[in-house]
N, CA and C atoms as an extended XYZ file, in Angstrom:
285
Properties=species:S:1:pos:R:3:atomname:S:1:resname:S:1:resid:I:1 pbc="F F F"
N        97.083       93.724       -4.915 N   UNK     1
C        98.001       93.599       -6.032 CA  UNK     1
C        98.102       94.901       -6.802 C   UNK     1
N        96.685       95.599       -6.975 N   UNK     2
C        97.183       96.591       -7.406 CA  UNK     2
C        96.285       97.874       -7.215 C   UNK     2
N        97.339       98.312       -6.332 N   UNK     3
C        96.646       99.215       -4.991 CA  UNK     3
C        95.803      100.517       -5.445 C   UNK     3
N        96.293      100.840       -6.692 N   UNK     4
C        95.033      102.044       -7.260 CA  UNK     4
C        93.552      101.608       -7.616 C   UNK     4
N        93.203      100.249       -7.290 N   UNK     5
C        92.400       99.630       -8.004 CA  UNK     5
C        90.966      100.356       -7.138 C   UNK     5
N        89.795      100.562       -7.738 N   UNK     6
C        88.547      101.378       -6.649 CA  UNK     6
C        87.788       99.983       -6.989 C   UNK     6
N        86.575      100.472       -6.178 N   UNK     7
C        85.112       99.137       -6.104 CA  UNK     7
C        85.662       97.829       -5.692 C   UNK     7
N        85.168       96.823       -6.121 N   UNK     8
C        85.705       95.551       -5.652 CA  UNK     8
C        86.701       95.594       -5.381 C   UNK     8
N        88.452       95.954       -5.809 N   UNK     9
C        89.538       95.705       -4.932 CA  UNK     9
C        90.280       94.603       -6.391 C   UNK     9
N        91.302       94.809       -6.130 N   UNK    10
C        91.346       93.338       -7.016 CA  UNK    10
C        92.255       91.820       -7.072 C   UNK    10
N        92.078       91.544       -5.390 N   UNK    11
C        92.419       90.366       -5.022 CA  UNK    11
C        90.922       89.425       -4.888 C   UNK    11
N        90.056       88.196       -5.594 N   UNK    12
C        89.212       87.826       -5.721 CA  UNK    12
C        89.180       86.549       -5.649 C   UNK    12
N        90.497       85.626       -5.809 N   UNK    13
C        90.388       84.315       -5.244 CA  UNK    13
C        91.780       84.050       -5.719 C   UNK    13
N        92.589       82.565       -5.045 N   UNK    14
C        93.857       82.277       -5.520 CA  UNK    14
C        94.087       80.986       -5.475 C   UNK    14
N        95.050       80.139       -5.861 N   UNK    15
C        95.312       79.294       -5.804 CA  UNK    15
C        96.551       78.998       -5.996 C   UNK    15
N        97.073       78.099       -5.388 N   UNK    16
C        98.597       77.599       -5.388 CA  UNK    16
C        98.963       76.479       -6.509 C   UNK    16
N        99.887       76.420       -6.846 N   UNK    17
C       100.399       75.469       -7.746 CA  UNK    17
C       100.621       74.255       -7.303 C   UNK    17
N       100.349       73.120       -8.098 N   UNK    18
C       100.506       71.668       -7.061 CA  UNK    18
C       101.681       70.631       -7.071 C   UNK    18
N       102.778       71.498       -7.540 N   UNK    19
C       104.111       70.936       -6.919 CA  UNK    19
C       104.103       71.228       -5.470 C   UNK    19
N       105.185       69.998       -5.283 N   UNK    20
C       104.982       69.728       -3.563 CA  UNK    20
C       105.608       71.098       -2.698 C   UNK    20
N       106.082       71.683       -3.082 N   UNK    21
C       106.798       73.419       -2.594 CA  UNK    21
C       106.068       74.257       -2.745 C   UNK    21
N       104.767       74.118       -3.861 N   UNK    22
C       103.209       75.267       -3.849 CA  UNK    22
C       104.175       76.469       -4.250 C   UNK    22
N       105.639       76.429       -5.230 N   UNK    23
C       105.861       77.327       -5.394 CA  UNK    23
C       105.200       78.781       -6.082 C   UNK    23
N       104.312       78.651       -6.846 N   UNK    24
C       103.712       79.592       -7.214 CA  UNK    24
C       102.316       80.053       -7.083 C   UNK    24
N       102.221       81.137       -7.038 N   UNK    25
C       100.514       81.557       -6.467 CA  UNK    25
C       100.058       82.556       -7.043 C   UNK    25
N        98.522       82.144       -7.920 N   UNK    26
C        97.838       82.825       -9.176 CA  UNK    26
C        96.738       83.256       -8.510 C   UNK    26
N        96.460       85.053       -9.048 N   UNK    27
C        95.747       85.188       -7.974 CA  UNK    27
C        94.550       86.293       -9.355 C   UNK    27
N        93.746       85.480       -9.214 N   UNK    28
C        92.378       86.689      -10.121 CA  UNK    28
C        91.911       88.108       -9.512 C   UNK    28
N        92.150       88.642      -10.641 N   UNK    29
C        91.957       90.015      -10.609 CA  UNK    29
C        90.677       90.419      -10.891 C   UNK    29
N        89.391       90.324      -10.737 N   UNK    30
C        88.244       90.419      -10.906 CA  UNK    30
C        87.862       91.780      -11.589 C   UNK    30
N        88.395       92.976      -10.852 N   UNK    31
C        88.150       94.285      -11.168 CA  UNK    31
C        88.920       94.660      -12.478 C   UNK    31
N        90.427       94.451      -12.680 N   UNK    32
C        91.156       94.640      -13.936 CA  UNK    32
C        91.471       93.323      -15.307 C   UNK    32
N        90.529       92.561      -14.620 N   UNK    33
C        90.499       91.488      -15.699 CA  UNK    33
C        91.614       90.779      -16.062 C   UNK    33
N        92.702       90.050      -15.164 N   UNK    34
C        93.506       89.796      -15.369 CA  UNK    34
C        94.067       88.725      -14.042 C   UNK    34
N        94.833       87.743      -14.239 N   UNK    35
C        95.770       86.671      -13.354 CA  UNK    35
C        96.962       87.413      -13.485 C   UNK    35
N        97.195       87.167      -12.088 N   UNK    36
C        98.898       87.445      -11.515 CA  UNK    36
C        99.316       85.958      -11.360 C   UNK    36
N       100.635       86.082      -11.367 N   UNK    37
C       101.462       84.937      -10.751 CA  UNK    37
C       102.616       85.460      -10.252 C   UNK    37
N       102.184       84.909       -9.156 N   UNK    38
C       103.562       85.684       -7.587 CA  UNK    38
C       104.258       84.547       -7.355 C   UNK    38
N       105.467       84.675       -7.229 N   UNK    39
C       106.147       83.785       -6.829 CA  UNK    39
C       105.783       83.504       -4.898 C   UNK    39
N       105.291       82.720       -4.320 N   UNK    40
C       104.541       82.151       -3.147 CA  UNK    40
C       105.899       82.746       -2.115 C   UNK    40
N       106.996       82.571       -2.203 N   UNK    41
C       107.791       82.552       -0.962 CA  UNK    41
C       108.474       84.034       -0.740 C   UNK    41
N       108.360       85.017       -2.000 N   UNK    42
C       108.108       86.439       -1.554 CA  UNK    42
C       107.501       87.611       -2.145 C   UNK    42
N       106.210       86.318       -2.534 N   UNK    43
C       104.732       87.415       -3.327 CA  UNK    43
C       105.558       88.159       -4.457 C   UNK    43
N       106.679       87.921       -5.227 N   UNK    44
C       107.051       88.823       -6.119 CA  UNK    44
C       106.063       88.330       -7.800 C   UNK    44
N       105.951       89.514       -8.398 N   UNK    45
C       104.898       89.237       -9.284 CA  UNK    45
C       106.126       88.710      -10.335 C   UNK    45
N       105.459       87.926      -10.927 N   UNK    46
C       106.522       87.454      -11.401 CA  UNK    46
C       105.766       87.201      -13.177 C   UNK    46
N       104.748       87.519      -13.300 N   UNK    47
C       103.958       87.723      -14.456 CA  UNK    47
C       102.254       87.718      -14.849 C   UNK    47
N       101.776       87.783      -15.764 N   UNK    48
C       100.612       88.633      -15.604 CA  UNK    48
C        99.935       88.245      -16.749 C   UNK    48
N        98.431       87.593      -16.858 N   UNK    49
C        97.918       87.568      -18.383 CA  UNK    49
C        96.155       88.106      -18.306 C   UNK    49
N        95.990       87.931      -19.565 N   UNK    50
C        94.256       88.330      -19.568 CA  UNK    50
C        94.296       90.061      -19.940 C   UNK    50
N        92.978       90.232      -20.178 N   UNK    51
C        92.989       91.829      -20.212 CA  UNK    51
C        91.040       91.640      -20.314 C   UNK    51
N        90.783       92.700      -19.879 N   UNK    52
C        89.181       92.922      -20.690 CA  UNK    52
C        88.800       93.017      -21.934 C   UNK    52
N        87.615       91.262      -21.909 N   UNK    53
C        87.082       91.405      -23.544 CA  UNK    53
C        86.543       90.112      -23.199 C   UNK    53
N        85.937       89.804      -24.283 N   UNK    54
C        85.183       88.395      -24.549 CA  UNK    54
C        86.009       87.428      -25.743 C   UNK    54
N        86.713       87.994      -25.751 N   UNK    55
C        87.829       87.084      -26.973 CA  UNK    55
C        88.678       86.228      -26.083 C   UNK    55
N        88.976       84.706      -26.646 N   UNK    56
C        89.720       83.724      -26.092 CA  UNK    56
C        90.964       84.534      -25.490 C   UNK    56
N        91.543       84.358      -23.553 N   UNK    57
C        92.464       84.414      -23.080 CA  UNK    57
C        92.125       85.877      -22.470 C   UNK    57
N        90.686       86.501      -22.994 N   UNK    58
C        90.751       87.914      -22.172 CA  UNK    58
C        89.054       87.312      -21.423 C   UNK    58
N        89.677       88.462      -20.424 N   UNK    59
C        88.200       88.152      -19.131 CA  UNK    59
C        86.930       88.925      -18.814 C   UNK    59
N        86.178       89.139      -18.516 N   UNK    60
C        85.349       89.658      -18.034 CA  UNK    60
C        84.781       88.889      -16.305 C   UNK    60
N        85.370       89.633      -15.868 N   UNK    61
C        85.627       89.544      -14.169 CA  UNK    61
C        85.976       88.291      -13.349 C   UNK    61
N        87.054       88.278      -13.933 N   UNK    62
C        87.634       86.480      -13.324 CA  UNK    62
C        87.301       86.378      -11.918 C   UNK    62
N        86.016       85.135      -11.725 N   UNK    63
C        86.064       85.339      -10.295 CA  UNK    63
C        86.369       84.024       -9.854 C   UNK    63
N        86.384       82.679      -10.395 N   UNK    64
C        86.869       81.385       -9.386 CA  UNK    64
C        88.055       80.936      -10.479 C   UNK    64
N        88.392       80.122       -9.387 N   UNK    65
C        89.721       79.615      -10.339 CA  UNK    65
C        89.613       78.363       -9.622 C   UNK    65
N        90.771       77.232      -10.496 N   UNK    66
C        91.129       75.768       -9.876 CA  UNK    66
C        92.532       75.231      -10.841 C   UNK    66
N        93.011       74.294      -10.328 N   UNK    67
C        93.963       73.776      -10.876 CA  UNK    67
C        94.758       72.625      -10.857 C   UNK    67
N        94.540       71.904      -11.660 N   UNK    68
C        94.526       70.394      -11.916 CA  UNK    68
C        96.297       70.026      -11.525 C   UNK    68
N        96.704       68.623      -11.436 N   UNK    69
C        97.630       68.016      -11.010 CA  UNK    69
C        98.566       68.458      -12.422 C   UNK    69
N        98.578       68.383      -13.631 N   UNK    70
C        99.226       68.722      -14.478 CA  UNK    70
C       100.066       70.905      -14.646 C   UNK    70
N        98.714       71.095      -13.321 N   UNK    71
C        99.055       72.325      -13.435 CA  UNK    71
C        98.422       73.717      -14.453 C   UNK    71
N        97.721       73.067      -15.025 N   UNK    72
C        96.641       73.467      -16.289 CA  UNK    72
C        95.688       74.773      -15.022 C   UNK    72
N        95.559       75.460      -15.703 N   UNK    73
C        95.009       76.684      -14.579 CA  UNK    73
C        92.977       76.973      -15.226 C   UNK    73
N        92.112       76.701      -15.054 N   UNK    74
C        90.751       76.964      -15.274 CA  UNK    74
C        90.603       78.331      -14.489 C   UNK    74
N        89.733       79.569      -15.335 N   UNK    75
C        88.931       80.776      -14.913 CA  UNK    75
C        88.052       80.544      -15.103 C   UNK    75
N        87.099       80.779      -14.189 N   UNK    76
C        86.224       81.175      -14.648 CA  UNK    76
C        85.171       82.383      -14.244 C   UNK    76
N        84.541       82.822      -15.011 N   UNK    77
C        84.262       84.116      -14.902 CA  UNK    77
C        82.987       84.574      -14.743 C   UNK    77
N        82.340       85.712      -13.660 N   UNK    78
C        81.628       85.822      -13.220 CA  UNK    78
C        80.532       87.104      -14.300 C   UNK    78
N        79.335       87.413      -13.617 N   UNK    79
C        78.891       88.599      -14.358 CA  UNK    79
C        78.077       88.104      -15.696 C   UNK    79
N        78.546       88.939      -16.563 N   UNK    80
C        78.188       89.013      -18.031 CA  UNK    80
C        79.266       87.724      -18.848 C   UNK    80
N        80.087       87.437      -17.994 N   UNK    81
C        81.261       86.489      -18.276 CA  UNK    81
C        80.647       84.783      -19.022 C   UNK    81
N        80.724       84.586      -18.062 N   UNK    82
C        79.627       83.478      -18.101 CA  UNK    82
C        80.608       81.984      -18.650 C   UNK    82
N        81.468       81.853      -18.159 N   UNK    83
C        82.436       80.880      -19.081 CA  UNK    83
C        83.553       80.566      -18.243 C   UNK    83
N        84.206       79.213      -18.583 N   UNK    84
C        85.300       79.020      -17.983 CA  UNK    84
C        86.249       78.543      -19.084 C   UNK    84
N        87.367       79.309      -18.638 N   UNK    85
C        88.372       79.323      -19.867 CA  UNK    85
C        89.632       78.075      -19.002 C   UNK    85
N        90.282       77.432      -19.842 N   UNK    86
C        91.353       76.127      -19.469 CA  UNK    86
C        92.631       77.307      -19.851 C   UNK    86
N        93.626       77.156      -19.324 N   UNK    87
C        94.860       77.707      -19.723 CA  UNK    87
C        96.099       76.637      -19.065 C   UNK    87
N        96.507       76.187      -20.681 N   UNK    88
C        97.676       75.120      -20.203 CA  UNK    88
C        99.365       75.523      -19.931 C   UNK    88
N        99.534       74.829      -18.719 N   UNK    89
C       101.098       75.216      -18.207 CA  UNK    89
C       101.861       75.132      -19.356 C   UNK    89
N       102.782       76.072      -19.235 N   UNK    90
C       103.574       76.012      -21.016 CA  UNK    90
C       104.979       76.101      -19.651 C   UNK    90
N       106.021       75.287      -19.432 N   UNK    91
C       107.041       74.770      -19.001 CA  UNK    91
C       108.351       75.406      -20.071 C   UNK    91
N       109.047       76.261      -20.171 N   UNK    92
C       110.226       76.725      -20.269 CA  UNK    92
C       110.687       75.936      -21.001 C   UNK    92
N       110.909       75.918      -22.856 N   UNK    93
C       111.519       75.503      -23.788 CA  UNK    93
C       110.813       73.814      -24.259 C   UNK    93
N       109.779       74.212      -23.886 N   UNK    94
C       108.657       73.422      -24.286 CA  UNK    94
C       107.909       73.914      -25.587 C   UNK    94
N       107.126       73.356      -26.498 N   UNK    95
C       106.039       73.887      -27.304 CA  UNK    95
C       104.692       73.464      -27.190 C   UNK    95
């Protein structure tokens, strides 16, 4: 994902979305502290969250992920991390 990245690399685990088309695919960034979301049918990145830190929504080395039927996305994080953070699907003109 993002090819200047040195040491670990930073494709680290992924998961698909659980509409029946698996249209989208979130993929942890372990090394830059951060989730992608590619659109599944031509890997286009299609957006991006997290950053390095210990403050709610930032990571310290996202290494597993999972994701419930509602679509709700869980990190959790490896290292010094030590935590798994919930992040809920926010659906387009929703609050």
């Amino acid at each position: 994902m993002a090819p200047a990245t040195l040491a670990s690399g930073s494709a680290f685990v992924i998961v698909l979305s659980p509409d029946a088309q698996e249209q989208w695919l979130y993929l942890a960034d372990g090394t830059n502290h951060k989730v992608w979301i590619l659109r599944r049918a031509d890997l286009e990145i299609v957006g991006e969250f997290g950053r390095g830190g210990r403050q709610a929504g930032q990571f310290l080395r996202p290494h597993g992920m999972s994701i419930d039927a509602q679509g709700n996305l869980y990190v959790g994080e490896a290292s010094t991390g030590r935590r798994v953070q919930k992040f809920v699907l926010q659906r387009p003109g929703t609050k």
